[in-house]
CHARMM internal coordinates of N, CA and C (Angstrom, degrees):
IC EDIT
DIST 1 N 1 CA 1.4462
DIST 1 CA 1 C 1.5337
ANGL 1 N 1 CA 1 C 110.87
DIST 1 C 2 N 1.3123
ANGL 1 CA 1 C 2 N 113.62
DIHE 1 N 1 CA 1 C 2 N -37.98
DIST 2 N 2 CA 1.6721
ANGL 1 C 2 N 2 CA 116.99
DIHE 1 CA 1 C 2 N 2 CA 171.75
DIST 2 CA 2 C 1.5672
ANGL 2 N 2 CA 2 C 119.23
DIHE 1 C 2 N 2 CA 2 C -39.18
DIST 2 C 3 N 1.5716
ANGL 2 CA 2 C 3 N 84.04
DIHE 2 N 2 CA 2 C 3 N -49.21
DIST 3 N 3 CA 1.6370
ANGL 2 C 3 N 3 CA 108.53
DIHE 2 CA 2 C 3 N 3 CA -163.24
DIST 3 CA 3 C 1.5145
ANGL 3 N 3 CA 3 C 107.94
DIHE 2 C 3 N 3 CA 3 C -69.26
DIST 3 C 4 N 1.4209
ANGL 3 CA 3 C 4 N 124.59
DIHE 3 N 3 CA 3 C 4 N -34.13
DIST 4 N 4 CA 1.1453
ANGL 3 C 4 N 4 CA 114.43
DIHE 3 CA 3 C 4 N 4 CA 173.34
DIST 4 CA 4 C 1.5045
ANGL 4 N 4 CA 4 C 120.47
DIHE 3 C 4 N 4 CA 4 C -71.87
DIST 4 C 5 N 2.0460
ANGL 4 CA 4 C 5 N 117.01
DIHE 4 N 4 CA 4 C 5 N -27.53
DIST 5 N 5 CA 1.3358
ANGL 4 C 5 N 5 CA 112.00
DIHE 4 CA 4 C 5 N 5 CA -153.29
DIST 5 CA 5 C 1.7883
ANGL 5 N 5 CA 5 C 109.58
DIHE 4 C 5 N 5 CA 5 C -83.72
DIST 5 C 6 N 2.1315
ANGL 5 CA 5 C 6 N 93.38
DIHE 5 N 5 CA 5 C 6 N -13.10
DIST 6 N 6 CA 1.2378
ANGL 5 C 6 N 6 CA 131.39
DIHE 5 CA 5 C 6 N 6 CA -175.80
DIST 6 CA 6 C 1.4800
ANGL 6 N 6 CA 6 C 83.22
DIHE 5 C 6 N 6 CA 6 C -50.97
DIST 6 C 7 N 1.6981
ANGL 6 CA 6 C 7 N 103.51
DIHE 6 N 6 CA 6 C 7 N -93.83
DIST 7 N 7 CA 1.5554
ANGL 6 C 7 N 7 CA 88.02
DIHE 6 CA 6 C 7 N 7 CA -160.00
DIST 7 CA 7 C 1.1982
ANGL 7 N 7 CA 7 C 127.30
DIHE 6 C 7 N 7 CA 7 C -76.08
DIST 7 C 8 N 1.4085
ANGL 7 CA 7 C 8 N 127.10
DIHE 7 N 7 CA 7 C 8 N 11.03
DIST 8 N 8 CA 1.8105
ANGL 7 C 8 N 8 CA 119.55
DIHE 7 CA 7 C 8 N 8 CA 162.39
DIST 8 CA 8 C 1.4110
ANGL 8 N 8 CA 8 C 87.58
DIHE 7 C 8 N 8 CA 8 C -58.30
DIST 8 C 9 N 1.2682
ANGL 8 CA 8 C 9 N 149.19
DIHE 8 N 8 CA 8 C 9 N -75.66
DIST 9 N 9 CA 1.1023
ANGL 8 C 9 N 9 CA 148.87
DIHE 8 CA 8 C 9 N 9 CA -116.96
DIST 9 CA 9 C 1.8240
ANGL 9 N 9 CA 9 C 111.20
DIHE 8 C 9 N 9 CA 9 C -77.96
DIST 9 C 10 N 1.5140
ANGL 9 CA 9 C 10 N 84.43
DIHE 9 N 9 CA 9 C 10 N -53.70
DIST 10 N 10 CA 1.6216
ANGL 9 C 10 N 10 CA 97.80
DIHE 9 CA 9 C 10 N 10 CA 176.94
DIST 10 CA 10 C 1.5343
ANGL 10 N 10 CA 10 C 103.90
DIHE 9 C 10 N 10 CA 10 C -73.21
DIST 10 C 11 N 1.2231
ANGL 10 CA 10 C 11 N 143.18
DIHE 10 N 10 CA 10 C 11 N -42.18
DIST 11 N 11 CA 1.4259
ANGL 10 C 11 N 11 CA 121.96
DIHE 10 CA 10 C 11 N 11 CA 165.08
DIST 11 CA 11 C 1.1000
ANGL 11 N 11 CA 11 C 138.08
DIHE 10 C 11 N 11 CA 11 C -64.24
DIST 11 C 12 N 1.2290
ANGL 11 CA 11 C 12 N 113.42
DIHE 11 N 11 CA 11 C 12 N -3.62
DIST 12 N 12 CA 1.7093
ANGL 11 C 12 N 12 CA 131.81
DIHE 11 CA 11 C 12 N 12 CA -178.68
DIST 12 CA 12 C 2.0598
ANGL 12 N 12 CA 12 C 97.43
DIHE 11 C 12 N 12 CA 12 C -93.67
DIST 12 C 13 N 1.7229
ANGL 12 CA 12 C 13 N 102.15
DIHE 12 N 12 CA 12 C 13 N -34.94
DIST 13 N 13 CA 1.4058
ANGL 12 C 13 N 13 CA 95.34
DIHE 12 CA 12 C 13 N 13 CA 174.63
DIST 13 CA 13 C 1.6549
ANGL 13 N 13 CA 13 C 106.44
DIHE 12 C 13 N 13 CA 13 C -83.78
DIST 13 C 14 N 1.2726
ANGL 13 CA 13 C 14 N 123.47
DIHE 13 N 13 CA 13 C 14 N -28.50
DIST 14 N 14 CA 1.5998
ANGL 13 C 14 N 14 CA 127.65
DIHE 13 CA 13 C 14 N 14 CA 156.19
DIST 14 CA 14 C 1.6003
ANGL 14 N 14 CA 14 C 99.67
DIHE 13 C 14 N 14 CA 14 C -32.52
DIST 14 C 15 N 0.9123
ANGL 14 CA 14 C 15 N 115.24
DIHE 14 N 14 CA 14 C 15 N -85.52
DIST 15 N 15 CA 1.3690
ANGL 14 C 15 N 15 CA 127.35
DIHE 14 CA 14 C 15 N 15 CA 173.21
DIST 15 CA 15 C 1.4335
ANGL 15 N 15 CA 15 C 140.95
DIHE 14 C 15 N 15 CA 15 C 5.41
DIST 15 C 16 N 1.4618
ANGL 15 CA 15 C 16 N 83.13
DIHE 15 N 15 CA 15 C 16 N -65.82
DIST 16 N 16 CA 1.2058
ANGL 15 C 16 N 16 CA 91.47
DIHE 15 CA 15 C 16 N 16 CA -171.53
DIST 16 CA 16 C 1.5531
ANGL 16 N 16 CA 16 C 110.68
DIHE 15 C 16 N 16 CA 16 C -113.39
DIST 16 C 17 N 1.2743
ANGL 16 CA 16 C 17 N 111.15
DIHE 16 N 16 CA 16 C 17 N -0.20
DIST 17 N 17 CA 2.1692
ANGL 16 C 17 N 17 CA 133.14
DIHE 16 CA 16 C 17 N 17 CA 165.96
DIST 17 CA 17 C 1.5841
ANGL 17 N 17 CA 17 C 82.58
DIHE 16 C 17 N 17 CA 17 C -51.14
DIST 17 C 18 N 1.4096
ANGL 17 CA 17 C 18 N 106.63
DIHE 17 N 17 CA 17 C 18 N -93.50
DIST 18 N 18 CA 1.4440
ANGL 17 C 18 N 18 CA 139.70
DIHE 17 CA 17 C 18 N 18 CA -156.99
DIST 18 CA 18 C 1.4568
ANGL 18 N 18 CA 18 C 107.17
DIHE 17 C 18 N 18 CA 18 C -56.07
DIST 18 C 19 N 1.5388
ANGL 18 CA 18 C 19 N 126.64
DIHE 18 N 18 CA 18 C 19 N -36.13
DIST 19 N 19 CA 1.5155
ANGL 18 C 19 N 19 CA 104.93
DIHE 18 CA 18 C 19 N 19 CA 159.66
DIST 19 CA 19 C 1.6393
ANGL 19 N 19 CA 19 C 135.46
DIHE 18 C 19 N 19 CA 19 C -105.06
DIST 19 C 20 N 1.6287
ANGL 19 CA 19 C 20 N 102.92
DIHE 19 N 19 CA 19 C 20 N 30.76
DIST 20 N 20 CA 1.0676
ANGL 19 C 20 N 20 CA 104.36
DIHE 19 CA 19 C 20 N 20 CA 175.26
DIST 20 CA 20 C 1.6469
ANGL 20 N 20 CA 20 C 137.86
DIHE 19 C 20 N 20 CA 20 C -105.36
DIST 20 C 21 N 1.0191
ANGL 20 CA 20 C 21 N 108.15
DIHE 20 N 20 CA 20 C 21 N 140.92
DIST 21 N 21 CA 2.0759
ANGL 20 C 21 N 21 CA 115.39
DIHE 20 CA 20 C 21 N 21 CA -167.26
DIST 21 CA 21 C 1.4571
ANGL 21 N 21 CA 21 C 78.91
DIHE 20 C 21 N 21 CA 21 C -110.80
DIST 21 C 22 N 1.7542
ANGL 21 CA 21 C 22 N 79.14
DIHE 21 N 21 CA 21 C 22 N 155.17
DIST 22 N 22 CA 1.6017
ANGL 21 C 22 N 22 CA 112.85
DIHE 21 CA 21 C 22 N 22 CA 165.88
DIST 22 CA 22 C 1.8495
ANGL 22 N 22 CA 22 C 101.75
DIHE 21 C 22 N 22 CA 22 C -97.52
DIST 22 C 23 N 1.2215
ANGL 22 CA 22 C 23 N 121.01
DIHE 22 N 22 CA 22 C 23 N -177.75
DIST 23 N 23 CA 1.1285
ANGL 22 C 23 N 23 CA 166.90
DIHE 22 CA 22 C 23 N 23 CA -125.26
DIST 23 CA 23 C 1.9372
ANGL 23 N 23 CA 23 C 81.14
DIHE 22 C 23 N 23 CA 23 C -91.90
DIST 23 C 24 N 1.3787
ANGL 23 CA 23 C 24 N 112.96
DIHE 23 N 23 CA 23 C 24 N -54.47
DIST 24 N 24 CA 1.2434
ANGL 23 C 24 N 24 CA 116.46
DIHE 23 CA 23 C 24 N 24 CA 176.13
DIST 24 CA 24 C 1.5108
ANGL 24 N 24 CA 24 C 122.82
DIHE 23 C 24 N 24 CA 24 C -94.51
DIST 24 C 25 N 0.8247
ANGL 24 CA 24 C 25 N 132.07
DIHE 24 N 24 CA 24 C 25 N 10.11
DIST 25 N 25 CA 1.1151
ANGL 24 C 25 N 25 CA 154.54
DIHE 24 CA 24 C 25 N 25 CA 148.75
DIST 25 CA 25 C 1.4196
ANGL 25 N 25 CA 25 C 118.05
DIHE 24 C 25 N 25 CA 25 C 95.23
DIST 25 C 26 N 1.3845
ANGL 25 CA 25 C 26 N 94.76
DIHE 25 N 25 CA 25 C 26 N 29.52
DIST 26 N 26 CA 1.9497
ANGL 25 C 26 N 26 CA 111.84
DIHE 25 CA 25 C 26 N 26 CA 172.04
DIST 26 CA 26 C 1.5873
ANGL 26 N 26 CA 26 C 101.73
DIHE 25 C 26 N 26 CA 26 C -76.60
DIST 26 C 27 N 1.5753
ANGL 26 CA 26 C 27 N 92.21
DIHE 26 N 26 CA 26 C 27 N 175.68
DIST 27 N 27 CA 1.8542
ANGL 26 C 27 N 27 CA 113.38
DIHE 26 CA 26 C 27 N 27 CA 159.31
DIST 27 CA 27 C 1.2351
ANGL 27 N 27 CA 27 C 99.23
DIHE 26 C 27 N 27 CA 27 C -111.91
DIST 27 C 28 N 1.7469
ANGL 27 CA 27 C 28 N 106.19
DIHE 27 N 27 CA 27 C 28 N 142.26
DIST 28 N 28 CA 1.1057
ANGL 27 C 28 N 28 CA 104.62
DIHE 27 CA 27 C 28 N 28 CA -179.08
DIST 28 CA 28 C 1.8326
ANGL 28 N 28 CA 28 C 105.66
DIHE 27 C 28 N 28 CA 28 C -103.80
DIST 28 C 29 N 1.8550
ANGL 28 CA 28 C 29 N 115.26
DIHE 28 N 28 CA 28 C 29 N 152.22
DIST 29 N 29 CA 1.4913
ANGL 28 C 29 N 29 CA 87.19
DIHE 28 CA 28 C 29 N 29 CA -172.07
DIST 29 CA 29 C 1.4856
ANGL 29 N 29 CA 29 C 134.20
DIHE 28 C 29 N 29 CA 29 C -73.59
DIST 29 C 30 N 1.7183
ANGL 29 CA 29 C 30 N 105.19
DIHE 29 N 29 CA 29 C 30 N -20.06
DIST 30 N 30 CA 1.2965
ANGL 29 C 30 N 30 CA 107.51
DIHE 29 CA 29 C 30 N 30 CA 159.99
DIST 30 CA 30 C 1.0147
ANGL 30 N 30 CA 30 C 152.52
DIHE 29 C 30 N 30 CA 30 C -46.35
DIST 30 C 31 N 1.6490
ANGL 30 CA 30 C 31 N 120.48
DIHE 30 N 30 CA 30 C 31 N -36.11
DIST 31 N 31 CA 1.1130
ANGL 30 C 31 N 31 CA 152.11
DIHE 30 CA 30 C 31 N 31 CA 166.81
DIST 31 CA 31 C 2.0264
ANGL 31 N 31 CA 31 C 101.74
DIHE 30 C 31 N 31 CA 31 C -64.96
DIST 31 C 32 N 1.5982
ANGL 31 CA 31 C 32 N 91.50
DIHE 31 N 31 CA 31 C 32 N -55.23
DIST 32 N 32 CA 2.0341
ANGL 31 C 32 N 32 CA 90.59
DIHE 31 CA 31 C 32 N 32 CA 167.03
DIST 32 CA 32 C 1.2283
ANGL 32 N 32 CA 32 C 125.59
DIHE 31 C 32 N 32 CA 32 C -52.64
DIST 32 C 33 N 1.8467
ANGL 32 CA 32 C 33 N 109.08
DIHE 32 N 32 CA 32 C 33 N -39.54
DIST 33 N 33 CA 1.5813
ANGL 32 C 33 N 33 CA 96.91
DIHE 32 CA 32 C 33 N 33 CA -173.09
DIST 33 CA 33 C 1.4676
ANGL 33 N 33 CA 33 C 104.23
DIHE 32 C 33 N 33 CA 33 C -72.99
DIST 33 C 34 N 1.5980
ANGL 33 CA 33 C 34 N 122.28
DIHE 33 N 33 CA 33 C 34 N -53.50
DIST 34 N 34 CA 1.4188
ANGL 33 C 34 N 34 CA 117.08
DIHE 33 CA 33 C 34 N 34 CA -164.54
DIST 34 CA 34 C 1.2214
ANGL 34 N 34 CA 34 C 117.40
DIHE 33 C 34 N 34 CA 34 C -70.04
DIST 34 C 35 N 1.5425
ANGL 34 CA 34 C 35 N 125.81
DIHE 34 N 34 CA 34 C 35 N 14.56
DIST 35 N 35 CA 1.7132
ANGL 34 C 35 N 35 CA 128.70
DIHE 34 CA 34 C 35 N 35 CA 149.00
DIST 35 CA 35 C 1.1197
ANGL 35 N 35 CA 35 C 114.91
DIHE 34 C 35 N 35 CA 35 C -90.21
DIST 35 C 36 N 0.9288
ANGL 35 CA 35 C 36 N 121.97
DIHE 35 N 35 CA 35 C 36 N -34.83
DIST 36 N 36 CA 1.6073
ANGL 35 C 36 N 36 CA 117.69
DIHE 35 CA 35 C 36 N 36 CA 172.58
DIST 36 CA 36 C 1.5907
ANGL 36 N 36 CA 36 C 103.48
DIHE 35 C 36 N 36 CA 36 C -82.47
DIST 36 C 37 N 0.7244
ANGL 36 CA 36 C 37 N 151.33
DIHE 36 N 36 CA 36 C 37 N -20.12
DIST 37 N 37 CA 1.5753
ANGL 36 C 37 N 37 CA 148.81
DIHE 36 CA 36 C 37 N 37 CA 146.52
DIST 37 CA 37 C 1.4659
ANGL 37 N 37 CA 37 C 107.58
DIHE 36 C 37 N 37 CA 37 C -41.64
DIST 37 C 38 N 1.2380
ANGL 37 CA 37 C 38 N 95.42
DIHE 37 N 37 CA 37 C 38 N -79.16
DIST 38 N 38 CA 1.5149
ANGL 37 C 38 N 38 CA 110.71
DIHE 37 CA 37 C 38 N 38 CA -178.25
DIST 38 CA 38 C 1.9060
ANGL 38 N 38 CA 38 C 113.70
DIHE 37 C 38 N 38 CA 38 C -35.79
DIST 38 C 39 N 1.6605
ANGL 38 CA 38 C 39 N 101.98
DIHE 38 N 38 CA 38 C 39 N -50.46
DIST 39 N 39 CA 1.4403
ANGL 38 C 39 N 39 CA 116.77
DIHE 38 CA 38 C 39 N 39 CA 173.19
DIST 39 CA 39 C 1.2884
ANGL 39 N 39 CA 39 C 130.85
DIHE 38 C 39 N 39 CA 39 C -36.55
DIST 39 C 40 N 1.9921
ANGL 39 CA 39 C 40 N 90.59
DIHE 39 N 39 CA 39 C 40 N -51.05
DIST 40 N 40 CA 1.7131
ANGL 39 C 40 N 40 CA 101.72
DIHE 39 CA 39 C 40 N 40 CA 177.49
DIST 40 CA 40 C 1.2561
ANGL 40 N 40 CA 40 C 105.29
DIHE 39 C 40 N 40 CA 40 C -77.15
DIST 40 C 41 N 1.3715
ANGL 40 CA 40 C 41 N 146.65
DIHE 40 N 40 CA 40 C 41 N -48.44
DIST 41 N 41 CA 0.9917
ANGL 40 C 41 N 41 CA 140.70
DIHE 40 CA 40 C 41 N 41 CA 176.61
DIST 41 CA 41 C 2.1513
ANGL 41 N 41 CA 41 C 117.08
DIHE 40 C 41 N 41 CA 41 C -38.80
DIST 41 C 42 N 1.0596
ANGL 41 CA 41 C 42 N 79.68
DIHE 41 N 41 CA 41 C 42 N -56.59
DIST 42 N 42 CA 1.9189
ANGL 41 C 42 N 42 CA 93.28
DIHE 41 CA 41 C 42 N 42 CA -177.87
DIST 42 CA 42 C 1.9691
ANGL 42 N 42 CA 42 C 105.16
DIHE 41 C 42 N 42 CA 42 C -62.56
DIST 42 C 43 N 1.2977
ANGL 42 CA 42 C 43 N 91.71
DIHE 42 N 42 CA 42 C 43 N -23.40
DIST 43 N 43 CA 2.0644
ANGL 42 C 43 N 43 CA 89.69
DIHE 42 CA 42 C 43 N 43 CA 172.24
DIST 43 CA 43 C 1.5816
ANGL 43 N 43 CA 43 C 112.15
DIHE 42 C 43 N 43 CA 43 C -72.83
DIST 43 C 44 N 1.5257
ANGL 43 CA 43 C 44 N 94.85
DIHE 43 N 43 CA 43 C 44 N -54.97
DIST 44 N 44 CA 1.2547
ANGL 43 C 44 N 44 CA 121.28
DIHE 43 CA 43 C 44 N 44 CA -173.36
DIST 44 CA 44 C 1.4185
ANGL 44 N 44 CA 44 C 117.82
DIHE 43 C 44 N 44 CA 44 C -57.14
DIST 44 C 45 N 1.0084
ANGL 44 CA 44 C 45 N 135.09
DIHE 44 N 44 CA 44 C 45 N -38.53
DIST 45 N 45 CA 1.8767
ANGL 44 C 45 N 45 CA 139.86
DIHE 44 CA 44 C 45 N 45 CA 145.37
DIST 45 CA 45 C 1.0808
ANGL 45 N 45 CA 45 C 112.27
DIHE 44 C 45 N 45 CA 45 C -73.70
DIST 45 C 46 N 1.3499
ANGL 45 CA 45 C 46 N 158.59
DIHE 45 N 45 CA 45 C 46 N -19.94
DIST 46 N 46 CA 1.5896
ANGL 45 C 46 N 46 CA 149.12
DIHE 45 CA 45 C 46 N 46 CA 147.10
DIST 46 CA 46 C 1.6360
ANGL 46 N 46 CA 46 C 108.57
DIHE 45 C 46 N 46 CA 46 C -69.32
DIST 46 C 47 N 1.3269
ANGL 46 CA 46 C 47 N 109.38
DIHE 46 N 46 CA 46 C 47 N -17.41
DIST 47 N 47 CA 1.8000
ANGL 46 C 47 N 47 CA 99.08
DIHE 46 CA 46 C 47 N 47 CA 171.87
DIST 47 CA 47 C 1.7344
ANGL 47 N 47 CA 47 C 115.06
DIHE 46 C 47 N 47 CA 47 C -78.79
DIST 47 C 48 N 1.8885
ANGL 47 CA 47 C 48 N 89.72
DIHE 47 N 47 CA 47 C 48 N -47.12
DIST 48 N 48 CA 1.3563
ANGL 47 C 48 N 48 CA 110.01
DIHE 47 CA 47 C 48 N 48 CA -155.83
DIST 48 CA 48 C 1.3406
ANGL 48 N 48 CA 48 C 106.96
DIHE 47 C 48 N 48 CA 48 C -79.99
DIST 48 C 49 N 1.4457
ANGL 48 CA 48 C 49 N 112.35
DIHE 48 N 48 CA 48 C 49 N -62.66
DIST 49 N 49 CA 1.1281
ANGL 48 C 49 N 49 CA 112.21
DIHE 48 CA 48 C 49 N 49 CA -178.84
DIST 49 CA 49 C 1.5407
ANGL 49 N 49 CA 49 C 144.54
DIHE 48 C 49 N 49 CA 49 C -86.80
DIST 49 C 50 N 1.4666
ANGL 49 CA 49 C 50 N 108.25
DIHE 49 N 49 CA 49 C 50 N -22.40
DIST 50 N 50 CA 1.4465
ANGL 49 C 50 N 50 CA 128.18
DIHE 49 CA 49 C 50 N 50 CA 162.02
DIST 50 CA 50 C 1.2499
ANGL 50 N 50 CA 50 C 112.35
DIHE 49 C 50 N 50 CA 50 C -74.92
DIST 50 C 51 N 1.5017
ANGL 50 CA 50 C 51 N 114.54
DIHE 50 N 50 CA 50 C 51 N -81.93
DIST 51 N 51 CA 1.6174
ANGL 50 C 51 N 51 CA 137.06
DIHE 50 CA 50 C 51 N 51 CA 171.96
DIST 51 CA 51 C 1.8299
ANGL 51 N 51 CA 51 C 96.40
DIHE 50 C 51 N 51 CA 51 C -25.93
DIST 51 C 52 N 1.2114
ANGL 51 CA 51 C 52 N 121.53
DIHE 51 N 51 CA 51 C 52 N -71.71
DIST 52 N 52 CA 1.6327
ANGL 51 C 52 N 52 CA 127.80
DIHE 51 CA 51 C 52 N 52 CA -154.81
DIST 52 CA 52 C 1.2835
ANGL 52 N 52 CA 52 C 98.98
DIHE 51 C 52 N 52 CA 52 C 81.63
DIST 52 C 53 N 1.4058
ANGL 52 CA 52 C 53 N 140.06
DIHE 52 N 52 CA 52 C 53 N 4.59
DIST 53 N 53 CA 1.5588
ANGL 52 C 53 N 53 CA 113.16
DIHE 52 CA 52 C 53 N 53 CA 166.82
DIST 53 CA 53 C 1.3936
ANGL 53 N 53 CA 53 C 131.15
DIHE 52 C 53 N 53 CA 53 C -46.85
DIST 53 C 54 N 0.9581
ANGL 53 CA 53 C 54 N 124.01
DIHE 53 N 53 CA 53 C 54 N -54.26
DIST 54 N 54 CA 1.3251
ANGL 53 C 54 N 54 CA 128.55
DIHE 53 CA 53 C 54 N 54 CA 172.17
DIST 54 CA 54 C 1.6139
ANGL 54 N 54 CA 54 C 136.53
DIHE 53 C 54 N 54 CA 54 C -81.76
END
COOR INIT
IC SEED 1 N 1 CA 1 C
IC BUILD
């Protein structure tokens, strides 16, 4: 049950890192790195630990 709420959570913060603009309609890089952080993490427990692929 962890494992699933794990990655709703972290892909919803994937989410919203990687598609978010400021005010002017940039990306900011902070918001970029900690989605793609967030991203690998949310693959990486739906591969490893749910999935069993690996």
């Amino acid at each position: 049950m962890f494992d699933y709420l794990f990655v709703a959570v972290t892909g919803l913060i994937a989410w919203h890192g990687i598609s978010y603009r400021d005010a002017n309609g940039e990306r900011e890089w902070g918001h970029l790195i900690f989605g793609a952080i967030a991203l690998l993490f949310c693959i990486r427990v739906l591969l490893v630990d749910i999935l069993e692929i690996v």
